[in-house]
C-alpha positions in Angstrom: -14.9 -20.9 23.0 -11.3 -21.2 21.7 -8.6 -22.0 23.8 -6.0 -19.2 24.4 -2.2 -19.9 22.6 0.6 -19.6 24.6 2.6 -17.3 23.5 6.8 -18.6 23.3 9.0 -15.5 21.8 8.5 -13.0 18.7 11.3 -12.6 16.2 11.3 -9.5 13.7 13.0 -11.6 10.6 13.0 -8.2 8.4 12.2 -4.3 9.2 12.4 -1.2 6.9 10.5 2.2 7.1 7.3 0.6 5.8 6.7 -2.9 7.2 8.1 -5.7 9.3 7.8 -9.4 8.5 8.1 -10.8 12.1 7.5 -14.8 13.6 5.9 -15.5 16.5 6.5 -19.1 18.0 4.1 -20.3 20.5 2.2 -23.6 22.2 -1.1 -24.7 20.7 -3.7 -26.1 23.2 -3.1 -29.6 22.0 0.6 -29.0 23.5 2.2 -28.5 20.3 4.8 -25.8 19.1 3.3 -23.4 16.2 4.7 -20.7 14.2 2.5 -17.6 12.8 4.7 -15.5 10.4 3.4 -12.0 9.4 4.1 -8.4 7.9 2.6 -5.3 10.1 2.6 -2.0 7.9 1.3 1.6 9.2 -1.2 1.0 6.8 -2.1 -2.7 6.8 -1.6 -6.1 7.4 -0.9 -9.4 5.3 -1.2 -12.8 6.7 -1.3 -16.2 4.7 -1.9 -19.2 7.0 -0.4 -22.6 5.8 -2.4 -25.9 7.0 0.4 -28.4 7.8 -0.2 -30.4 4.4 1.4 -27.3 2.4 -2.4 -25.6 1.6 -2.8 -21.9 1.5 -5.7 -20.6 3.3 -7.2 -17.3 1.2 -10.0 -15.4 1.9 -11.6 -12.6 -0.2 
């Protein structure tokens, strides 16, 4: 089972009538700080994770 994050603060970087692009900062279970940046729409949502060697993780 996966550990739960700890969850730090939430920052909307950009909002319009469509979509925000917000950060969430919070405490992996290995103690260290993360960041998970992401755009919520009323329609649907877009999320590319980055490993911490500069990869893009995509899935089809």
């Amino acid at each position: 089972m996966l550990k739960k994050l700890e969850h730090i603060n939430r920052e909307i970087v950009l909002s319009n009538n469509w979509w925000q692009y917000a950060k969430d900062i919070y405490i992996m279970p290995n103690g260290e700080r993360g960041e998970y940046h992401y755009v919520h729409s009323k329609g649907s949502t877009f999320v590319i994770p980055i490993t911490n060697d500069k990869h893009y993780i995509m899935r089809r």
